[in-house]
Chimera marker file (.cmm) of the C-alpha trace (Angstrom):
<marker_set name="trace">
<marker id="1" x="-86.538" y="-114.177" z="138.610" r="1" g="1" b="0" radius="0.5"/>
<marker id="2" x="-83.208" y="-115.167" z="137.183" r="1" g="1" b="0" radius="0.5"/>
<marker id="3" x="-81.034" y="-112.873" z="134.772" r="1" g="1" b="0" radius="0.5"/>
<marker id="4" x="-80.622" y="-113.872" z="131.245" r="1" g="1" b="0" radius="0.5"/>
<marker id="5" x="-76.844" y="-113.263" z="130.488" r="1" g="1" b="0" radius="0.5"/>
<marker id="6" x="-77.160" y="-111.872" z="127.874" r="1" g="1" b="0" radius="0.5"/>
<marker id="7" x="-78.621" y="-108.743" z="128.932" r="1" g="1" b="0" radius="0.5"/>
<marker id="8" x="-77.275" y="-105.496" z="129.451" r="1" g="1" b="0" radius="0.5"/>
<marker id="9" x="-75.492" y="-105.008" z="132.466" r="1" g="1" b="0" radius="0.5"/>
<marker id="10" x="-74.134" y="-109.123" z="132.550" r="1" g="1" b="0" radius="0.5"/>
<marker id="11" x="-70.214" y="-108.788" z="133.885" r="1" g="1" b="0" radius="0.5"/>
<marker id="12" x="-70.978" y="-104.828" z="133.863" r="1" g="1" b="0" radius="0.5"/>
<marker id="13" x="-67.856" y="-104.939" z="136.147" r="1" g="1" b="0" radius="0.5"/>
<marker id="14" x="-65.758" y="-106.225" z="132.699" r="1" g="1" b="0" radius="0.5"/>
<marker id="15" x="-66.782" y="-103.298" z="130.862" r="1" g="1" b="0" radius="0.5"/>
<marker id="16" x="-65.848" y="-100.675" z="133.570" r="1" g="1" b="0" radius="0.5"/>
<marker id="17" x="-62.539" y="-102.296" z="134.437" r="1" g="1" b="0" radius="0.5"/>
<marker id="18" x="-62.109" y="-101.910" z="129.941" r="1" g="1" b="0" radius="0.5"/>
<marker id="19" x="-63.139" y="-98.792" z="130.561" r="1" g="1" b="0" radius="0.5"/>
<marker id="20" x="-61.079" y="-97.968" z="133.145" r="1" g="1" b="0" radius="0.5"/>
<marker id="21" x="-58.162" y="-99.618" z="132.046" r="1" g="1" b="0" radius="0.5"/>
<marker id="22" x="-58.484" y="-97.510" z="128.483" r="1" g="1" b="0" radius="0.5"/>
<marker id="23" x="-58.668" y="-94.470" z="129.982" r="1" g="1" b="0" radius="0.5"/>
<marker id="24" x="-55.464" y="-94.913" z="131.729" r="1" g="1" b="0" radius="0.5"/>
<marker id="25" x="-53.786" y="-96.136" z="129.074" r="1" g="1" b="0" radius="0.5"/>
<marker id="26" x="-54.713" y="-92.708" z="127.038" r="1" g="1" b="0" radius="0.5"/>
<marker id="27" x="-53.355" y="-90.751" z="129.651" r="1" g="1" b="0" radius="0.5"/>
<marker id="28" x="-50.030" y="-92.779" z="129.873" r="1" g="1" b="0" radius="0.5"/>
<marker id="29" x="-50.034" y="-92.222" z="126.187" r="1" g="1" b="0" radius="0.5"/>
<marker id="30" x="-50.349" y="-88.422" z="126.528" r="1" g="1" b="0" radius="0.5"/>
<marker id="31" x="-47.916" y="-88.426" z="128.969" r="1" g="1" b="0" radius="0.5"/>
<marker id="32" x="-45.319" y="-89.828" z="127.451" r="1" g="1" b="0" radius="0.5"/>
<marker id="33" x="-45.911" y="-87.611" z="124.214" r="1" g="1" b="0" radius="0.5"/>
<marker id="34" x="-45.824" y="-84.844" z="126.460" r="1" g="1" b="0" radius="0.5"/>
<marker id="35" x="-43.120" y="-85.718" z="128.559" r="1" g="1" b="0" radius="0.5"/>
<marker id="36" x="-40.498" y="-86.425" z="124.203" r="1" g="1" b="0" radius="0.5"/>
<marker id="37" x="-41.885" y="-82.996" z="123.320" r="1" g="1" b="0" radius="0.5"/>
<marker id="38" x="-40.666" y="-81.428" z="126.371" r="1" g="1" b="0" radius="0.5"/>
<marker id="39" x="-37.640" y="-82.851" z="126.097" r="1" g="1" b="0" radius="0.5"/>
<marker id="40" x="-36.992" y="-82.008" z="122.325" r="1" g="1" b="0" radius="0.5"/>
<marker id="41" x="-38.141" y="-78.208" z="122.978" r="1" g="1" b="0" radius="0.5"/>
<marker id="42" x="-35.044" y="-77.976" z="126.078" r="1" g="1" b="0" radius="0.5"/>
<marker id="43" x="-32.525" y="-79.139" z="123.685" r="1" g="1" b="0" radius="0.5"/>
<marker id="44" x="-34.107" y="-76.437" z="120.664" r="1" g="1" b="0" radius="0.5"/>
<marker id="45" x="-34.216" y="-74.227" z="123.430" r="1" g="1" b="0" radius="0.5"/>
<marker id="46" x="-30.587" y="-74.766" z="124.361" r="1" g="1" b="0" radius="0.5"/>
<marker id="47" x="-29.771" y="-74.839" z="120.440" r="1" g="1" b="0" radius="0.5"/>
<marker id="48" x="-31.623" y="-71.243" z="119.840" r="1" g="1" b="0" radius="0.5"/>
<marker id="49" x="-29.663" y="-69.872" z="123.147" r="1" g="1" b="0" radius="0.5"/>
<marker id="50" x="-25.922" y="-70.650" z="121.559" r="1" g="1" b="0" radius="0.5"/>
<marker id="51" x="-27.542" y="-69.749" z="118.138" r="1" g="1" b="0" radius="0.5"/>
<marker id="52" x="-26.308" y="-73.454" z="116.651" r="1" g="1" b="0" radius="0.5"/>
<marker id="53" x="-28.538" y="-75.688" z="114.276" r="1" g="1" b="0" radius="0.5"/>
<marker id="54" x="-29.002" y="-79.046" z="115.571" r="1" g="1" b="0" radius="0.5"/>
<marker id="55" x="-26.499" y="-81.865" z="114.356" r="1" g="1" b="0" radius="0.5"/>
<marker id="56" x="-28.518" y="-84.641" z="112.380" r="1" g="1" b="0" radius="0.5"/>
<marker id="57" x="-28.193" y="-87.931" z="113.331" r="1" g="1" b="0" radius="0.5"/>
<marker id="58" x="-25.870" y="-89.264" z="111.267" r="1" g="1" b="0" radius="0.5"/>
<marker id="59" x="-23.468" y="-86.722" z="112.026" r="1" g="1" b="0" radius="0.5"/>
<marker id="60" x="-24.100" y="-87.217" z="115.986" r="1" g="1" b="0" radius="0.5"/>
<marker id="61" x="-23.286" y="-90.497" z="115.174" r="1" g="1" b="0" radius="0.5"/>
<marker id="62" x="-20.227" y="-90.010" z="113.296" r="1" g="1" b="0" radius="0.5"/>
<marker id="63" x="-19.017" y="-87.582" z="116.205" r="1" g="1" b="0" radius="0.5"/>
<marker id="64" x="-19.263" y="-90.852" z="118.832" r="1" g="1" b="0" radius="0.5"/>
<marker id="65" x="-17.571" y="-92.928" z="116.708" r="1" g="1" b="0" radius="0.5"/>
<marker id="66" x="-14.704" y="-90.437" z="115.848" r="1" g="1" b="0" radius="0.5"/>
<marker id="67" x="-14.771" y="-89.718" z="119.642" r="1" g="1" b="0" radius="0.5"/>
<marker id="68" x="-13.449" y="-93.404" z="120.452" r="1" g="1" b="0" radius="0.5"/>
<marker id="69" x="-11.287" y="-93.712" z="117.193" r="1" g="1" b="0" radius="0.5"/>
<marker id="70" x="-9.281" y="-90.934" z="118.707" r="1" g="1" b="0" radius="0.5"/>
<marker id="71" x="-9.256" y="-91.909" z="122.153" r="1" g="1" b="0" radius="0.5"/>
<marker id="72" x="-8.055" y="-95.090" z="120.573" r="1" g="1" b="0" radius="0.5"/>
<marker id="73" x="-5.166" y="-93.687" z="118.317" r="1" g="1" b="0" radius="0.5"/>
<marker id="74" x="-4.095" y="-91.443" z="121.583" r="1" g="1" b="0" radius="0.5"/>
<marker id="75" x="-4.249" y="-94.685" z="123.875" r="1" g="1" b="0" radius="0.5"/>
<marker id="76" x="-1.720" y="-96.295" z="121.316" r="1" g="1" b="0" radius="0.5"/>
<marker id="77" x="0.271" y="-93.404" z="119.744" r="1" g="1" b="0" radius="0.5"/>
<marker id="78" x="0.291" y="-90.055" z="121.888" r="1" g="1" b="0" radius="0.5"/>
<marker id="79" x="2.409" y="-88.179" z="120.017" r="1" g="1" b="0" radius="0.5"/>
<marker id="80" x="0.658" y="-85.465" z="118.053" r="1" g="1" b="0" radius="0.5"/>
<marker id="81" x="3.562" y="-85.192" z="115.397" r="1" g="1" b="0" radius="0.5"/>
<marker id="82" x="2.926" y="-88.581" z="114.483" r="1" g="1" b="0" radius="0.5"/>
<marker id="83" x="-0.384" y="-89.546" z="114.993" r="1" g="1" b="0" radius="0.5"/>
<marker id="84" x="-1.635" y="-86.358" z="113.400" r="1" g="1" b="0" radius="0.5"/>
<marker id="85" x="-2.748" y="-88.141" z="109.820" r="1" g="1" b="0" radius="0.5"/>
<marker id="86" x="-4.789" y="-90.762" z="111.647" r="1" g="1" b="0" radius="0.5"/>
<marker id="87" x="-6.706" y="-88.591" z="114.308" r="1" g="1" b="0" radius="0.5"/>
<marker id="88" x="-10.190" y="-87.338" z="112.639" r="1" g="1" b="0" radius="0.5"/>
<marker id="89" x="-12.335" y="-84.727" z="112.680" r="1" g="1" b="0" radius="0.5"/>
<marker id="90" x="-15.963" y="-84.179" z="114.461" r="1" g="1" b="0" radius="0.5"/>
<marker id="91" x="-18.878" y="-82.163" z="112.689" r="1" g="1" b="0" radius="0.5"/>
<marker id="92" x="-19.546" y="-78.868" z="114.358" r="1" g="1" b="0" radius="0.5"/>
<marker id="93" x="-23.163" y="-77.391" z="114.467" r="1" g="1" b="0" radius="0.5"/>
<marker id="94" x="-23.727" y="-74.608" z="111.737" r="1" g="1" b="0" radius="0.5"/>
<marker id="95" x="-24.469" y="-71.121" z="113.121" r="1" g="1" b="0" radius="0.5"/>
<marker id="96" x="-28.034" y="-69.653" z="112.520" r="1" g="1" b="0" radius="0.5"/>
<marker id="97" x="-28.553" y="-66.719" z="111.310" r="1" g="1" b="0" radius="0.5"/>
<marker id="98" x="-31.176" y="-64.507" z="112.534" r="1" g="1" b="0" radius="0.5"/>
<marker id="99" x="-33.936" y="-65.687" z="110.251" r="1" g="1" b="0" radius="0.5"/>
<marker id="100" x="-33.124" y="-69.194" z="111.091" r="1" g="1" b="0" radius="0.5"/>
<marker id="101" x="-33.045" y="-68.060" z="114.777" r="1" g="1" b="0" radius="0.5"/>
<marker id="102" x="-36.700" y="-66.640" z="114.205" r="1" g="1" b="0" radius="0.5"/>
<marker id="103" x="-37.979" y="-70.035" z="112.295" r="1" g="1" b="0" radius="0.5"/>
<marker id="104" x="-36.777" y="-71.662" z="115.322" r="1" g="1" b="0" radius="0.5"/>
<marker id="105" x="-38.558" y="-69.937" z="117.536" r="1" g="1" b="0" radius="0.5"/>
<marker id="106" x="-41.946" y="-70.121" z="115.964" r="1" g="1" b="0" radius="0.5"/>
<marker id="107" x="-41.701" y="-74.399" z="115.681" r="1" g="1" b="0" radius="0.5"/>
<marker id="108" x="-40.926" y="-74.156" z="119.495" r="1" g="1" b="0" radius="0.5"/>
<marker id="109" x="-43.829" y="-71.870" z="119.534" r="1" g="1" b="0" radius="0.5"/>
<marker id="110" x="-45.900" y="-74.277" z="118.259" r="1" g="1" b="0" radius="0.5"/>
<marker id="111" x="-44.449" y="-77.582" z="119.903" r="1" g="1" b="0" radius="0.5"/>
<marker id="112" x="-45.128" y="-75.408" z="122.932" r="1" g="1" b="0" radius="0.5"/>
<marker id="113" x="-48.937" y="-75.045" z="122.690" r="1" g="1" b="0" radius="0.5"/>
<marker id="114" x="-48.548" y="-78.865" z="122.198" r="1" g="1" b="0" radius="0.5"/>
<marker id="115" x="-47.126" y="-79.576" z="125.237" r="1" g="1" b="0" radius="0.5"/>
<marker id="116" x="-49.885" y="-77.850" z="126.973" r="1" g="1" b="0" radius="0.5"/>
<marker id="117" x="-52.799" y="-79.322" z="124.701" r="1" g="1" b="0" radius="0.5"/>
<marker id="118" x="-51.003" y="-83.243" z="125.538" r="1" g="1" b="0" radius="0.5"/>
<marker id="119" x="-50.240" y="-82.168" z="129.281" r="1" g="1" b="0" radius="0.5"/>
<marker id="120" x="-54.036" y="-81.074" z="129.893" r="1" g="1" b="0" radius="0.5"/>
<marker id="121" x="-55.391" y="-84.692" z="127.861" r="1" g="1" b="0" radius="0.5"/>
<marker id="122" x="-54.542" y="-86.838" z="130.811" r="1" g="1" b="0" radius="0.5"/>
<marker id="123" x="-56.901" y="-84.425" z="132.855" r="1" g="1" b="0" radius="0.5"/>
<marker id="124" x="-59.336" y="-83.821" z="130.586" r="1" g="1" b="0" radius="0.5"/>
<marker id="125" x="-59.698" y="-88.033" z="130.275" r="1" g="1" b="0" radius="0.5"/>
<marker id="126" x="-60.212" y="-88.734" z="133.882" r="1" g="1" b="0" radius="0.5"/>
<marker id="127" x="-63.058" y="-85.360" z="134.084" r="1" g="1" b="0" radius="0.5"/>
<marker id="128" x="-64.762" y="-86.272" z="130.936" r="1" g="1" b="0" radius="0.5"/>
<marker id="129" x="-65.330" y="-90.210" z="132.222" r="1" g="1" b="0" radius="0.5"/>
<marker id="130" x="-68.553" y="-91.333" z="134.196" r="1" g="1" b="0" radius="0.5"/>
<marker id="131" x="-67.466" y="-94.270" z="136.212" r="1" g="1" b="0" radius="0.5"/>
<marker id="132" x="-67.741" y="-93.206" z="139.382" r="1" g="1" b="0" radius="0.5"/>
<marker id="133" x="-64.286" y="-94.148" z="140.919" r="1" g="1" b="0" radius="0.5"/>
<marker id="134" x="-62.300" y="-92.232" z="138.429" r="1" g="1" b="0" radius="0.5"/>
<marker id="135" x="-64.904" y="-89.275" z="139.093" r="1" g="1" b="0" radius="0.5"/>
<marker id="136" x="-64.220" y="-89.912" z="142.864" r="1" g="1" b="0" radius="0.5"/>
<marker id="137" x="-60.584" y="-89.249" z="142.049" r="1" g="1" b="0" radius="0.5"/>
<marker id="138" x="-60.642" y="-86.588" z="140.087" r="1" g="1" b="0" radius="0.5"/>
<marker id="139" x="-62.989" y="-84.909" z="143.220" r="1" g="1" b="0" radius="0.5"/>
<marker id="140" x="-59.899" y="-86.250" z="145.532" r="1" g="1" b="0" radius="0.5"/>
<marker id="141" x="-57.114" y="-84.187" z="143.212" r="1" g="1" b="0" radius="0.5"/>
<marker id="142" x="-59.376" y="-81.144" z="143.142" r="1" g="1" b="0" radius="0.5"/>
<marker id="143" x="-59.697" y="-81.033" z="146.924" r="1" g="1" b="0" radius="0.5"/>
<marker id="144" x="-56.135" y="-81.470" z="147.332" r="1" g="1" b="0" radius="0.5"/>
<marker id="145" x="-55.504" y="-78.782" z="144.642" r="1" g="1" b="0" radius="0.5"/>
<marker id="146" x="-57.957" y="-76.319" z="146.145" r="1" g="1" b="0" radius="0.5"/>
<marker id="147" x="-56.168" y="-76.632" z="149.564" r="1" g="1" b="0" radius="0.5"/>
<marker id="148" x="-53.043" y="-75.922" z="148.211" r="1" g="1" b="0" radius="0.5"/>
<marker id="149" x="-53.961" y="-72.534" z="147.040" r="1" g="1" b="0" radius="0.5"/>
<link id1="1" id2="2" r="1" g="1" b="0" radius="0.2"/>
<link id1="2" id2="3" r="1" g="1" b="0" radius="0.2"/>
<link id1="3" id2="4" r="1" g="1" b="0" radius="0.2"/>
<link id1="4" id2="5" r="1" g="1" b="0" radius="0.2"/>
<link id1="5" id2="6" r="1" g="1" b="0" radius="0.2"/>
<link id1="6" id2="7" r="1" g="1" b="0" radius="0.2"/>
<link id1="7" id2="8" r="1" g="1" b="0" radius="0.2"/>
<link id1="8" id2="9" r="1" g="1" b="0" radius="0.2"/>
<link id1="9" id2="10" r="1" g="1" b="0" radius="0.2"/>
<link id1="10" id2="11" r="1" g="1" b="0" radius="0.2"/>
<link id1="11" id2="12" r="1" g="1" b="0" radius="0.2"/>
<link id1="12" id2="13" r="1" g="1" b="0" radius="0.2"/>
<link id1="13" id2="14" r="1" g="1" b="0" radius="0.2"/>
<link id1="14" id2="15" r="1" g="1" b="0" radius="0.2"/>
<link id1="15" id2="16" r="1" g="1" b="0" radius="0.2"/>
<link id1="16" id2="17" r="1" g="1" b="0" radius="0.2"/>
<link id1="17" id2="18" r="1" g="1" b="0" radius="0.2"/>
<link id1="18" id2="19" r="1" g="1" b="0" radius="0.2"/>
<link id1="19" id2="20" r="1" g="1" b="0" radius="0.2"/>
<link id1="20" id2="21" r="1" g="1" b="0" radius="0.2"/>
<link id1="21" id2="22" r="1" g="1" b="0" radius="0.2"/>
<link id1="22" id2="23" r="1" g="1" b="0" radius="0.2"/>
<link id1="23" id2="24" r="1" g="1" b="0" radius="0.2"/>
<link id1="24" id2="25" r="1" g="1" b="0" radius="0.2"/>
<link id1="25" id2="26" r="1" g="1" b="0" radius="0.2"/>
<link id1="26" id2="27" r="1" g="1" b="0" radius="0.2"/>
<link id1="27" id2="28" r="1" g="1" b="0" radius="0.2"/>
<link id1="28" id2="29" r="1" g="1" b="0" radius="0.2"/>
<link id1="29" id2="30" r="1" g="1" b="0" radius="0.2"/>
<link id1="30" id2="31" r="1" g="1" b="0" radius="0.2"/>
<link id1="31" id2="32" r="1" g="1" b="0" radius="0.2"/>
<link id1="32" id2="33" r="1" g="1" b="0" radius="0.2"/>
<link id1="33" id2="34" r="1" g="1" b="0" radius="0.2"/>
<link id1="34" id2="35" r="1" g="1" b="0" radius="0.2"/>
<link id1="36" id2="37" r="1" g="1" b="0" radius="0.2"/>
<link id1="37" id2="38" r="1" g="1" b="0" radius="0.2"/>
<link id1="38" id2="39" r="1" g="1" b="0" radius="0.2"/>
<link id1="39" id2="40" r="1" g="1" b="0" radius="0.2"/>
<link id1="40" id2="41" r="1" g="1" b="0" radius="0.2"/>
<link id1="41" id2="42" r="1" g="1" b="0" radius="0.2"/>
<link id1="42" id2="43" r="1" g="1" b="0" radius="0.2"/>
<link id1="43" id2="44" r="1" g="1" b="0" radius="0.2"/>
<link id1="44" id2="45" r="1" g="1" b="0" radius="0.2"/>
<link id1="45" id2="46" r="1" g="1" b="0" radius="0.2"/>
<link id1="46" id2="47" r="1" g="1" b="0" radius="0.2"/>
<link id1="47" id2="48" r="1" g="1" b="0" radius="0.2"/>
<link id1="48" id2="49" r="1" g="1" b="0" radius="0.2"/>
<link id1="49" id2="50" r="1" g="1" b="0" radius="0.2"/>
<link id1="50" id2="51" r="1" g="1" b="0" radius="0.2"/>
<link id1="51" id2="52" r="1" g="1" b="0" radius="0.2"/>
<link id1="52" id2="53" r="1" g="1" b="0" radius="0.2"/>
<link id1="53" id2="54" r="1" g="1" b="0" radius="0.2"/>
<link id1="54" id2="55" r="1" g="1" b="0" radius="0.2"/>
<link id1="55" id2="56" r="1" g="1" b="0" radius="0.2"/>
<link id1="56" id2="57" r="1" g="1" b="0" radius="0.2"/>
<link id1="57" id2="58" r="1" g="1" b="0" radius="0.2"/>
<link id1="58" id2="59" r="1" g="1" b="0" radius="0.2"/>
<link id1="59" id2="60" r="1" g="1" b="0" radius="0.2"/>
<link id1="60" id2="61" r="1" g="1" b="0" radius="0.2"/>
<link id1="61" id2="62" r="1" g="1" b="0" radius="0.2"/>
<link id1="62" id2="63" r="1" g="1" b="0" radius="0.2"/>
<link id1="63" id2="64" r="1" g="1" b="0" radius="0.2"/>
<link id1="64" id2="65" r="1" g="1" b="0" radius="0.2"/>
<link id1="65" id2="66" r="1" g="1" b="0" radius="0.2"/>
<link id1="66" id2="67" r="1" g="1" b="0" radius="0.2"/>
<link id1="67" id2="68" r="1" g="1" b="0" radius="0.2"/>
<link id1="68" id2="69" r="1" g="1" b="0" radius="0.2"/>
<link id1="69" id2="70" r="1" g="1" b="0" radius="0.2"/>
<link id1="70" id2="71" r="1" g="1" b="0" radius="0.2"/>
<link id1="71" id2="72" r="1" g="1" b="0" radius="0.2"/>
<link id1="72" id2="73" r="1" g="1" b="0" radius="0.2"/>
<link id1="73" id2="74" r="1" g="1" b="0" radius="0.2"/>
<link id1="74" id2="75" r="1" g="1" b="0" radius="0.2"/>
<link id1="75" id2="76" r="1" g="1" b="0" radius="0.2"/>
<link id1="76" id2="77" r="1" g="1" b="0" radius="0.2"/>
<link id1="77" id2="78" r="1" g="1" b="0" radius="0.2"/>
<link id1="78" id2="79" r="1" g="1" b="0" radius="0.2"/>
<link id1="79" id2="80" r="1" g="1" b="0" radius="0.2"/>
<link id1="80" id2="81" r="1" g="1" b="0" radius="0.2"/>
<link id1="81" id2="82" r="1" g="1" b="0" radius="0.2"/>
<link id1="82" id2="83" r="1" g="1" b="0" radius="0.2"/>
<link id1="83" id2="84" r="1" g="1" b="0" radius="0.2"/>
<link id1="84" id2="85" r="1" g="1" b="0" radius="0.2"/>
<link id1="85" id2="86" r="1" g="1" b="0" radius="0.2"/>
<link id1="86" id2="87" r="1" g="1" b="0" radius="0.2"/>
<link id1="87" id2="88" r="1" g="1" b="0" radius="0.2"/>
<link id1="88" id2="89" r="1" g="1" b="0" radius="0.2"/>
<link id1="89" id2="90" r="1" g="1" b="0" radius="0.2"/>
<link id1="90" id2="91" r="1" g="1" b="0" radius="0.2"/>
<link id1="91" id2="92" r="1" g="1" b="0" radius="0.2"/>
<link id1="92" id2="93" r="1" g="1" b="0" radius="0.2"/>
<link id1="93" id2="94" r="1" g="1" b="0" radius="0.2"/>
<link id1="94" id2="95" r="1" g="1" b="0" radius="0.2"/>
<link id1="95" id2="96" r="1" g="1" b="0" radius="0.2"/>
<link id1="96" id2="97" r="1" g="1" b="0" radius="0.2"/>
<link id1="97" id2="98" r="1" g="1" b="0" radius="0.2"/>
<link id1="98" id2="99" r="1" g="1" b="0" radius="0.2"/>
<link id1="99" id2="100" r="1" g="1" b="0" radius="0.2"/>
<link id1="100" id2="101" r="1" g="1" b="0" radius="0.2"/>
<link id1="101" id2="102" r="1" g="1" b="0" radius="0.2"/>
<link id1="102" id2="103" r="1" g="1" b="0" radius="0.2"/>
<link id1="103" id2="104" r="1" g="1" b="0" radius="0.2"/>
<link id1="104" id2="105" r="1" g="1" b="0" radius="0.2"/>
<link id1="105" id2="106" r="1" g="1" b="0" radius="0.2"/>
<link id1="106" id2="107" r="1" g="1" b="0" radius="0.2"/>
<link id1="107" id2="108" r="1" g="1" b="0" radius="0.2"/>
<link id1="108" id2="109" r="1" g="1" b="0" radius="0.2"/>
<link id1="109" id2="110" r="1" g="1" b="0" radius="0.2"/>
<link id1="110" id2="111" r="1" g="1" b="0" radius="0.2"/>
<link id1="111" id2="112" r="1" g="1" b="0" radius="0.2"/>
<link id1="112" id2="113" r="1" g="1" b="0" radius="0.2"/>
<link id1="113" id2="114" r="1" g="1" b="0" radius="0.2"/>
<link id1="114" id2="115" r="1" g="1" b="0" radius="0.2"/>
<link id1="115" id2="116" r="1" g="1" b="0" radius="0.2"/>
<link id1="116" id2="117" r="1" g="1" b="0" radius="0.2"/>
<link id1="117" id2="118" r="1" g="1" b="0" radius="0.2"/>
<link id1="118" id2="119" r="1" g="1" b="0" radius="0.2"/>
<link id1="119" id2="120" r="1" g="1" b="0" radius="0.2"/>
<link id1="120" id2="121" r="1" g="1" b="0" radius="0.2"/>
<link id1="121" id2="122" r="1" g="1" b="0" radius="0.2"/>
<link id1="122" id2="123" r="1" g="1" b="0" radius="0.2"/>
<link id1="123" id2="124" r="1" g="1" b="0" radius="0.2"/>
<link id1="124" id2="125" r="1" g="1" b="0" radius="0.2"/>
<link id1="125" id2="126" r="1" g="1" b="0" radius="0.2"/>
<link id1="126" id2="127" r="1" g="1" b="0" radius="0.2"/>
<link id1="127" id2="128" r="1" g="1" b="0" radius="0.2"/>
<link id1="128" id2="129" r="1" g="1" b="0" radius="0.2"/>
<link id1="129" id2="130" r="1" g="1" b="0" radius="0.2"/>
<link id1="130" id2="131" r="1" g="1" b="0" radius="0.2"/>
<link id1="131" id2="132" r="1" g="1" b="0" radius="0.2"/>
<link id1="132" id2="133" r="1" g="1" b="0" radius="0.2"/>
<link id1="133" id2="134" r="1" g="1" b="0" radius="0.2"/>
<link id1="134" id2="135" r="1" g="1" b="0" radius="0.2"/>
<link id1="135" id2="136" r="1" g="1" b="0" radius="0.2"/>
<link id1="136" id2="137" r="1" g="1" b="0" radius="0.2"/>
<link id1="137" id2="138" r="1" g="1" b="0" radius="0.2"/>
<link id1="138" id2="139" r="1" g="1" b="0" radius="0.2"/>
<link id1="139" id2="140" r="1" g="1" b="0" radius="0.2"/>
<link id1="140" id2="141" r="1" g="1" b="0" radius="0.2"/>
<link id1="141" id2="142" r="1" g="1" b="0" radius="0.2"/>
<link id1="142" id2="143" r="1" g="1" b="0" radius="0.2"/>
<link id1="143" id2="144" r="1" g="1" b="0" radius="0.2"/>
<link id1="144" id2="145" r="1" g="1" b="0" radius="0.2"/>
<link id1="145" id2="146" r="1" g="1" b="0" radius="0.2"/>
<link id1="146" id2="147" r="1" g="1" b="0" radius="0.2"/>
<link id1="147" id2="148" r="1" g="1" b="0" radius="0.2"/>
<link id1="148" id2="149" r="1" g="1" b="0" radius="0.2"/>
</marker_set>
């Protein structure tokens, strides 16, 4: 008996690979979501530590570009009695104060508990799926996980 193509389970291989290829994608999304957040809650981190609010970024911008205007106006005039007028000045980060400290410590709160939700997607992707080669993976992880402990 031959198989009409357009039954179910025609190219069934197609729709796994999809499948599969979705799934990883999601978790590569995740990732890198994870992966911006954690690195935006190290610099509030540092920020909260010296008790500075963060510089927007126009004015990081304007402190690069004053950066190499002075470099430049030192390369060509060194003297600081005359080149005094043209030399400019970089934006400094405000101080908090301790409310400010506070509200900056419940948003990293927060972005916190985000990080964990988007570090535990990947993982929750790969469990949740039923092809069987991604479940045989996850089994391999788990094994390797339960060794280590």
């Amino acid at each position: 008996m031959e198989k009409n193509k357009r039954d179910i389970g025609h190219n069934s291989n197609l729709l796994i690979e999809d499948a599969f290829k979705d799934t990883l994608k999601d978790a590569y999304r995740s990732s890198v979501k994870a992966s911006d957040a954690a690195l935006n809650l190290w610099l509030k981190l540092s920020n909260l530590f010296k008790r500075e609010a963060a510089l927007t970024k126009e004015q990081e911008n304007w402190n690069f570009n004053v950066d190499r205007h002075n470099e430049f106006i030192m390369k060509h005039d060194p003297n600081p009695a005359t080149n005094k007028k043209d030399l400019r000045k970089k934006y400094k980060p405000k101080k908090l104060n301790q409310d400010e400290a506070y509200e900056l410590y419940k948003e990293m709160d927060r972005e916190f508990n985000e990080v964990f939700d988007l570090s535990g997607d990947a993982a929750a992707y790969f469990r949740g799926s039923e092809d069987p080669r991604i479940l045989e993976l996850v089994k391999e992880v788990d094994n390797e996980k339960d060794k280590d402990i």
